[in-house]
MMTF fields as JSON, N, C-alpha, C and O atoms, coordinates in Angstrom:
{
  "mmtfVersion": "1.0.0",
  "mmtfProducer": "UNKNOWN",
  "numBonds": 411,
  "numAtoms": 412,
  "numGroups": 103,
  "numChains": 1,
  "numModels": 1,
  "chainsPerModel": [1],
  "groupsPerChain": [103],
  "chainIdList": ["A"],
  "bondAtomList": [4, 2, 8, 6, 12, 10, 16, 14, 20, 18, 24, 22, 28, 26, 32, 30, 36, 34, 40, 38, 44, 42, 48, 46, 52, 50, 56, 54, 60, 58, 64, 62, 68, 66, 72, 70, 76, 74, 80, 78, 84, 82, 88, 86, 92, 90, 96, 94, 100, 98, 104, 102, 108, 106, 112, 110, 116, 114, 120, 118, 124, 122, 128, 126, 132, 130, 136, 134, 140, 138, 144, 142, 148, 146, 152, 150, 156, 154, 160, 158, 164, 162, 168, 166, 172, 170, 176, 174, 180, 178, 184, 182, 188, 186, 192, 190, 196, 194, 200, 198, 204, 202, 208, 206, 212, 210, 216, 214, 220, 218, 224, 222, 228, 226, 232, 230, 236, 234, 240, 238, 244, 242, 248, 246, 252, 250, 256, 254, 260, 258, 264, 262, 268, 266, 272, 270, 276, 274, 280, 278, 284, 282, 288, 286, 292, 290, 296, 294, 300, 298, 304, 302, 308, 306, 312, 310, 316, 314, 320, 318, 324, 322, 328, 326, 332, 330, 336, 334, 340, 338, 344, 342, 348, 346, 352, 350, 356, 354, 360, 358, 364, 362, 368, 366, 372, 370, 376, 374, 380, 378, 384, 382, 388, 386, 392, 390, 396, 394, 400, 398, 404, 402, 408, 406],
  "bondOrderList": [1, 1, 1, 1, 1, 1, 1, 1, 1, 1, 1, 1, 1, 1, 1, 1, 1, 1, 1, 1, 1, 1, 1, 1, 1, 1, 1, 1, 1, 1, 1, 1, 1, 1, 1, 1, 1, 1, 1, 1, 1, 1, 1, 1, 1, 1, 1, 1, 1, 1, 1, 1, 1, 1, 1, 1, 1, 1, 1, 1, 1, 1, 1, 1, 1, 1, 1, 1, 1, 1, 1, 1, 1, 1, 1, 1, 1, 1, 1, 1, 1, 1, 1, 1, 1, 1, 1, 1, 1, 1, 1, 1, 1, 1, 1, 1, 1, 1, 1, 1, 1, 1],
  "groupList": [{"groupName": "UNK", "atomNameList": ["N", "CA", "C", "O"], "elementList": ["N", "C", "C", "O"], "formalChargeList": [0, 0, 0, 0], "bondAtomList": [1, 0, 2, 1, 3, 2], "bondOrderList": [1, 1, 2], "singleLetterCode": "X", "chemCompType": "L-PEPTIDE LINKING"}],
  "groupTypeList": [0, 0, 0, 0, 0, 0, 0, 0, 0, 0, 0, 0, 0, 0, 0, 0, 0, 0, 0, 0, 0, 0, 0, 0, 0, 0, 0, 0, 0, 0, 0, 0, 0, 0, 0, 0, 0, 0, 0, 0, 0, 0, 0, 0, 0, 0, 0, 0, 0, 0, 0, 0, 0, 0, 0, 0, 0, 0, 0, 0, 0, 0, 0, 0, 0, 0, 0, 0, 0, 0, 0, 0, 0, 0, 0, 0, 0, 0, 0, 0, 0, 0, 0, 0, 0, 0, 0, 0, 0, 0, 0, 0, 0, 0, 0, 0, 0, 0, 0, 0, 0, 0, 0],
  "groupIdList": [1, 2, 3, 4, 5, 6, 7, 8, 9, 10, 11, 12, 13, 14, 15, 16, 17, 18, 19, 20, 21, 22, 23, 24, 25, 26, 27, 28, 29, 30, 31, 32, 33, 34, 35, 36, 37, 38, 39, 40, 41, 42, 43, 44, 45, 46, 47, 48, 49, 50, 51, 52, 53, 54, 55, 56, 57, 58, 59, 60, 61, 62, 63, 64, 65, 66, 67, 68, 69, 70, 71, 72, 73, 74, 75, 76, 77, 78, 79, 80, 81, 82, 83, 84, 85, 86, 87, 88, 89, 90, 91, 92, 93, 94, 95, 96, 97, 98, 99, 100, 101, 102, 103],
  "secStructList": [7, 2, 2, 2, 2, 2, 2, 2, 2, 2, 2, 2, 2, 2, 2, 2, 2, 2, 2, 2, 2, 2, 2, 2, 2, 6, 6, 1, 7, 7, 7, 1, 1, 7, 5, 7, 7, 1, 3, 3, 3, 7, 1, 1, 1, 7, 3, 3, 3, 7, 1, 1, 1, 7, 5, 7, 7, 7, 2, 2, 2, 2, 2, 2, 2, 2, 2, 2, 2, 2, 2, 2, 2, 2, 6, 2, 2, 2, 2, 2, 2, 2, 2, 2, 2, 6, 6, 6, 6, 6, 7, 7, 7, 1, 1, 1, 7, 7, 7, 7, 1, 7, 7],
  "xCoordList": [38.158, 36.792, 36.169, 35.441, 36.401, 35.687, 36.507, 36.063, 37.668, 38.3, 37.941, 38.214, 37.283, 36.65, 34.962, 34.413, 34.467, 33.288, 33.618, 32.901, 35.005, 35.123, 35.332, 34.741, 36.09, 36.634, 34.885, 34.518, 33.869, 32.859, 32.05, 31.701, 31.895, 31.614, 31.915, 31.046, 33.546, 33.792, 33.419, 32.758, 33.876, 33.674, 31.787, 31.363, 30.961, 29.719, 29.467, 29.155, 29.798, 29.571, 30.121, 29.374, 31.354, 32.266, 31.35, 31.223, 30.971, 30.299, 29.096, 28.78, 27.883, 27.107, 27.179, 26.402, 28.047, 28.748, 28.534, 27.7, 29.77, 30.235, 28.945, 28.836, 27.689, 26.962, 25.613, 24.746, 25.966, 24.455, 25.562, 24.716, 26.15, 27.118, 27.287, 27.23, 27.596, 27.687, 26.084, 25.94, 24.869, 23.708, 23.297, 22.123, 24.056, 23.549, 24.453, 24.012, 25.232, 25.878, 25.396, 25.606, 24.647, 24.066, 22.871, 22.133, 22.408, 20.849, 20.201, 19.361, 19.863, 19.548, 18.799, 17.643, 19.82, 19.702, 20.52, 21.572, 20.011, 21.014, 21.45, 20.804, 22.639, 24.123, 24.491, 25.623, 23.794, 23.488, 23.115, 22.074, 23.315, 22.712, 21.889, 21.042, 22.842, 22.724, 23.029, 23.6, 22.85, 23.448, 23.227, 22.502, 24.008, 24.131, 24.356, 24.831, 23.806, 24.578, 24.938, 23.826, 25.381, 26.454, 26.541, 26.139, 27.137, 28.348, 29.282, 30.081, 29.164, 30.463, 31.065, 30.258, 32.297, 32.525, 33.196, 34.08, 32.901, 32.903, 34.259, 34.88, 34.908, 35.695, 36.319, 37.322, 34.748, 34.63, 34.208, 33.685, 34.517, 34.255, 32.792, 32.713, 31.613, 30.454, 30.076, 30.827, 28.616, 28.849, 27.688, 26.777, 27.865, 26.835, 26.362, 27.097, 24.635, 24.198, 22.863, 21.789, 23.129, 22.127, 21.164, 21.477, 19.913, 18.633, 17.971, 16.873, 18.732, 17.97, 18.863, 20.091, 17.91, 18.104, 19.21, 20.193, 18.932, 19.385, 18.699, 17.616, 18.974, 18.392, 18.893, 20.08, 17.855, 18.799, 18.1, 17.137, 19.018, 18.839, 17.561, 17.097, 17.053, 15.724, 16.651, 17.762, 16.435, 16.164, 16.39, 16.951, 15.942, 15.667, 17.514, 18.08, 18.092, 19.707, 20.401, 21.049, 20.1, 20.952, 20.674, 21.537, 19.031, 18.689, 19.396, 20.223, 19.142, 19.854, 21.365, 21.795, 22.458, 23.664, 24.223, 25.408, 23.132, 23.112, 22.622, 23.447, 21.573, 21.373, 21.419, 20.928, 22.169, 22.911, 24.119, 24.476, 24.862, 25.592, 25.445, 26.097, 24.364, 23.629, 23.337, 23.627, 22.464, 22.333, 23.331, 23.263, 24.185, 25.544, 26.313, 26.92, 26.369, 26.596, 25.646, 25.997, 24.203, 23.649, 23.777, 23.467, 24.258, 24.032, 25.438, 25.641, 26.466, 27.776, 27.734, 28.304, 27.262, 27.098, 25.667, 25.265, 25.529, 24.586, 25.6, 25.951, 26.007, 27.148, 28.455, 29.166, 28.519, 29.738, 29.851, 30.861, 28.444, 27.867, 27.92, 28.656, 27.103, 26.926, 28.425, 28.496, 29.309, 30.753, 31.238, 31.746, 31.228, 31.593, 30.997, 31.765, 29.743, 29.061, 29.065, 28.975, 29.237, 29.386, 30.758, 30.905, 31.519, 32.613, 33.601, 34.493, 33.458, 34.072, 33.078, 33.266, 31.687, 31.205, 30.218, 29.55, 29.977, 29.424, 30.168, 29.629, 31.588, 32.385, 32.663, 33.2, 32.308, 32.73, 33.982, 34.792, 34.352, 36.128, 36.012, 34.974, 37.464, 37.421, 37.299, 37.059, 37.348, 37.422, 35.984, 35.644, 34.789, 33.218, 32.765, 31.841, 32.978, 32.367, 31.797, 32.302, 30.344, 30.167, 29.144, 28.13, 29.451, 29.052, 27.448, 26.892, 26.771, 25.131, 25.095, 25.973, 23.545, 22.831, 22.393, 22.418, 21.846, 21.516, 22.276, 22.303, 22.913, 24.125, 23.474, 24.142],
  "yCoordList": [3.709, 3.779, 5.124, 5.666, 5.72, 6.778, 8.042, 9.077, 7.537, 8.997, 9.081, 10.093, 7.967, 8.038, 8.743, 9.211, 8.629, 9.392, 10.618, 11.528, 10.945, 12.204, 13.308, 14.369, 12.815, 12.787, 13.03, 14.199, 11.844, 12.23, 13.834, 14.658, 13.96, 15.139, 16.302, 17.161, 16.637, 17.533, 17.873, 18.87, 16.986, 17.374, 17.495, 18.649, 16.609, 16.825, 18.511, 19.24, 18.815, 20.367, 21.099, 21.63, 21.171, 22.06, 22.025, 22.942, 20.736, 20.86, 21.35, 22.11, 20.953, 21.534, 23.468, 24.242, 23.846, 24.975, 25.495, 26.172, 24.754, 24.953, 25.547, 26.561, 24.23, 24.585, 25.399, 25.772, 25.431, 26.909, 27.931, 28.772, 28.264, 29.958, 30.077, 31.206, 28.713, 28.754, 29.43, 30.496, 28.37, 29.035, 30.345, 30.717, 30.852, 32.325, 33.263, 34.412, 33.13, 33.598, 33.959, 34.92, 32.881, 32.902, 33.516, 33.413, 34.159, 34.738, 33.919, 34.103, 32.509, 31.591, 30.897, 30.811, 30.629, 29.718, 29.004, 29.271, 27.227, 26.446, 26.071, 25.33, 26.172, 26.293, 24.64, 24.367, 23.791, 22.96, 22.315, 22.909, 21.534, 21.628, 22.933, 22.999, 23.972, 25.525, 26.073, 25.315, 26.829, 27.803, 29.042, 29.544, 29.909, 31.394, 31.799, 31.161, 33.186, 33.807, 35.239, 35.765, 35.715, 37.452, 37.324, 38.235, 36.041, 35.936, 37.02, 37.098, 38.106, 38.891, 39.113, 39.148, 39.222, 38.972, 39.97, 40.283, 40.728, 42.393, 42.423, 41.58, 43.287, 43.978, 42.989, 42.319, 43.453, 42.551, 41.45, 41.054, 40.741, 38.932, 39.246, 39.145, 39.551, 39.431, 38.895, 39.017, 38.016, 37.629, 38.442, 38.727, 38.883, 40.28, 39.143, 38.836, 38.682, 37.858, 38.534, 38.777, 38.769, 39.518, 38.332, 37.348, 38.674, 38.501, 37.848, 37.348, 38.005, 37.673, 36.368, 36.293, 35.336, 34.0, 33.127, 32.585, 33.048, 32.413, 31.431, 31.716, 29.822, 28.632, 28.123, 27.797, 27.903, 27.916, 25.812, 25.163, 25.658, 24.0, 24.159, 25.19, 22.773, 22.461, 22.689, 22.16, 23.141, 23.191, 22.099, 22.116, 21.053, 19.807, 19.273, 18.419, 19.907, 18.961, 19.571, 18.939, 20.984, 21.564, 21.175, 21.045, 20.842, 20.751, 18.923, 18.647, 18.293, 16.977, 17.032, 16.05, 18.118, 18.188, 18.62, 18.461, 19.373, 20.245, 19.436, 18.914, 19.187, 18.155, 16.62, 16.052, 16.128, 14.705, 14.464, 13.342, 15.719, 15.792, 16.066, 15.886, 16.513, 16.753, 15.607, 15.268, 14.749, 13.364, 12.371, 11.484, 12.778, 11.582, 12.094, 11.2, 13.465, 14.17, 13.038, 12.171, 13.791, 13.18, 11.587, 11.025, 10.733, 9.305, 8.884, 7.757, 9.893, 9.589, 9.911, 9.074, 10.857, 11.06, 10.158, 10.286, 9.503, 8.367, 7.443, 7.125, 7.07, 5.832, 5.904, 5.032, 7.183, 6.942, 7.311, 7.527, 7.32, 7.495, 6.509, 6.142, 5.582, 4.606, 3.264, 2.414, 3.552, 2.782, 3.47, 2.768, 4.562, 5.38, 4.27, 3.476, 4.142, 3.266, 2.033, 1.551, 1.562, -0.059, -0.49, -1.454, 0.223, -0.03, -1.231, -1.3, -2.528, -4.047, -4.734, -5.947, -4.125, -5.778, -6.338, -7.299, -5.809, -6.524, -7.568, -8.275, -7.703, -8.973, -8.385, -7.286, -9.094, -8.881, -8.858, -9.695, -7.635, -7.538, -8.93, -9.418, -9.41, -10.443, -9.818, -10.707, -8.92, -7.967, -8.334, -8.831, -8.009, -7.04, -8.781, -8.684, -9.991, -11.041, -11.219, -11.415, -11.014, -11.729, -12.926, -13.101, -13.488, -14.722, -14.542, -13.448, -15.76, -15.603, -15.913, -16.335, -15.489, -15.903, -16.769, -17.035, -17.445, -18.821, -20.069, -20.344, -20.76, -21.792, -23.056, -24.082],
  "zCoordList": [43.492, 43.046, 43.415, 42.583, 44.618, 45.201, 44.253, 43.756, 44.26, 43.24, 41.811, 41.166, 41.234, 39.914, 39.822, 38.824, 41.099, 41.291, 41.566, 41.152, 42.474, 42.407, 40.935, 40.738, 40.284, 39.284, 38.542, 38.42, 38.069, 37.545, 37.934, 37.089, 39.397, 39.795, 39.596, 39.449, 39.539, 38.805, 37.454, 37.163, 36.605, 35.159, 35.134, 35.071, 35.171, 35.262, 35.176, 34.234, 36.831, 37.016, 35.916, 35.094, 35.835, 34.909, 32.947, 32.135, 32.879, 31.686, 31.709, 30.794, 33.03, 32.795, 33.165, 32.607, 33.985, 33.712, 31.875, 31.272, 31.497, 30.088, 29.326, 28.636, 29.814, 28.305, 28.224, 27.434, 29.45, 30.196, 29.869, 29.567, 29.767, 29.316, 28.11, 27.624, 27.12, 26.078, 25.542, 24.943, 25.999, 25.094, 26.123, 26.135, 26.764, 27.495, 26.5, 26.477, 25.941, 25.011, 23.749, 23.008, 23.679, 22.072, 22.244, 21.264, 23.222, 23.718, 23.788, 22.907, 24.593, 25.129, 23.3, 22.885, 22.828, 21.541, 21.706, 22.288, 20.912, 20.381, 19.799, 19.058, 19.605, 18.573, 18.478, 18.08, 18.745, 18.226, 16.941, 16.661, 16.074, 14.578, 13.608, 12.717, 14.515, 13.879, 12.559, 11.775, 12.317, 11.134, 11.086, 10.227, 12.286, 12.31, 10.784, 9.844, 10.886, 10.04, 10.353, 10.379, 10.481, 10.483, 12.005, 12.729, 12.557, 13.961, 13.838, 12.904, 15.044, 14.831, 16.577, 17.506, 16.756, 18.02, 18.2, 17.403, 19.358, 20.049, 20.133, 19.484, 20.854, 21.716, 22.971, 23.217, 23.711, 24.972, 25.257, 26.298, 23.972, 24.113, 24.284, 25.508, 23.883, 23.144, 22.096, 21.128, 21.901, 20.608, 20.312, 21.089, 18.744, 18.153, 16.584, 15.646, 16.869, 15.837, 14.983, 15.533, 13.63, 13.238, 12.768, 12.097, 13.29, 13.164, 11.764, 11.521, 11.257, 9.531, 9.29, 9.335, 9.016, 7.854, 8.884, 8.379, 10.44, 11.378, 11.605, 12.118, 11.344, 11.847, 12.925, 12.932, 14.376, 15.842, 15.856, 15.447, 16.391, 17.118, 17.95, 18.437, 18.007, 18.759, 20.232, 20.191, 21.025, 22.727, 23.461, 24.557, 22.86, 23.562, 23.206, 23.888, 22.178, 21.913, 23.242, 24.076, 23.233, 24.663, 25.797, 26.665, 26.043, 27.342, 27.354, 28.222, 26.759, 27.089, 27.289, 27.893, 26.862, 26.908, 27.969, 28.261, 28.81, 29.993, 30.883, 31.632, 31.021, 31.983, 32.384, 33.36, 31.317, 31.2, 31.919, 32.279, 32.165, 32.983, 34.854, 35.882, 34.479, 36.148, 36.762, 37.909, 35.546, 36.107, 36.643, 37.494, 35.933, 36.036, 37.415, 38.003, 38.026, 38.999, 40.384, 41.184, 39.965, 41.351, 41.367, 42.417, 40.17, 40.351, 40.849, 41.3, 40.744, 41.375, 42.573, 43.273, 43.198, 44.077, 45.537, 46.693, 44.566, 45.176, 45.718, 46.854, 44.333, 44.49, 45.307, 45.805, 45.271, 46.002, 47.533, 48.202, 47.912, 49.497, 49.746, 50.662, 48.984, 49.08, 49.407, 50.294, 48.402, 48.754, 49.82, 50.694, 49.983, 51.589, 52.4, 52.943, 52.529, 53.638, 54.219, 55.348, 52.734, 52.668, 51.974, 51.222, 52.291, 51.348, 51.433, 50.588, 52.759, 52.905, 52.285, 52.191, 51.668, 51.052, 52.103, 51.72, 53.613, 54.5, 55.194, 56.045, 54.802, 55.567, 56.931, 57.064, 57.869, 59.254, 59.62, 59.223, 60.633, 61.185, 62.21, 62.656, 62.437, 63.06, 64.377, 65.194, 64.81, 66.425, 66.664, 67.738, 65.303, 66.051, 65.703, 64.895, 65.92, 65.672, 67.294, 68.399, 66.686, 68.638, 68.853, 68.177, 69.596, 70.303, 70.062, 70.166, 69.726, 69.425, 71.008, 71.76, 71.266, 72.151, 72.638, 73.84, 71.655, 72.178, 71.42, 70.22, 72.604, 72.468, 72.309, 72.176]
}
């Protein structure tokens, strides 16, 4: 269980990685339900986009793609403190059982 949260954590990061570079690429546009037009790609892995008759995605498709993954990060990381902590369920070891007080 704890290695499937680990497992969420990584990728989370790595995508929200992914898709903040992707629209830093595009000069903080989204390539989202887009339609560039005169995409031309440099030398040095640049992307070169001319200005005329370019329709960019609403903001709001990236910012949910980007930070949907952040969420799922800190909620794994809740959860899996959480099974760290409590991770028998609350069942008592037969060793830590102790005698009540009043008999």
């Amino acid at each position: 269980m704890i290695f499937s949260y680990i497992i969420i954590l990584i990728s989370g990061i790595a995508t929200s990685l992914a898709i903040g570079s992707l629209i830093k690429m595009f000069g903080n546009e989204c390539i989202l339900y887009s339609h560039p037009v005169g995409v031309s790609v440099d030398v040095n892995s640049s992307i070169i986009i001319t200005s005329s008759g370019n329709y960019w995605g609403s903001m709001n498709y990236c910012n949910f793609c980007q930070f949907c993954p952040v969420a799922s990060v800190i909620f794994a990381g809740i959860w899996g403190v959480l099974f760290v902590m409590c991770g028998r369920g609350g069942n008592p070891d037969s060793k830590s059982v102790s005698t009540p007080l009043f008999l």
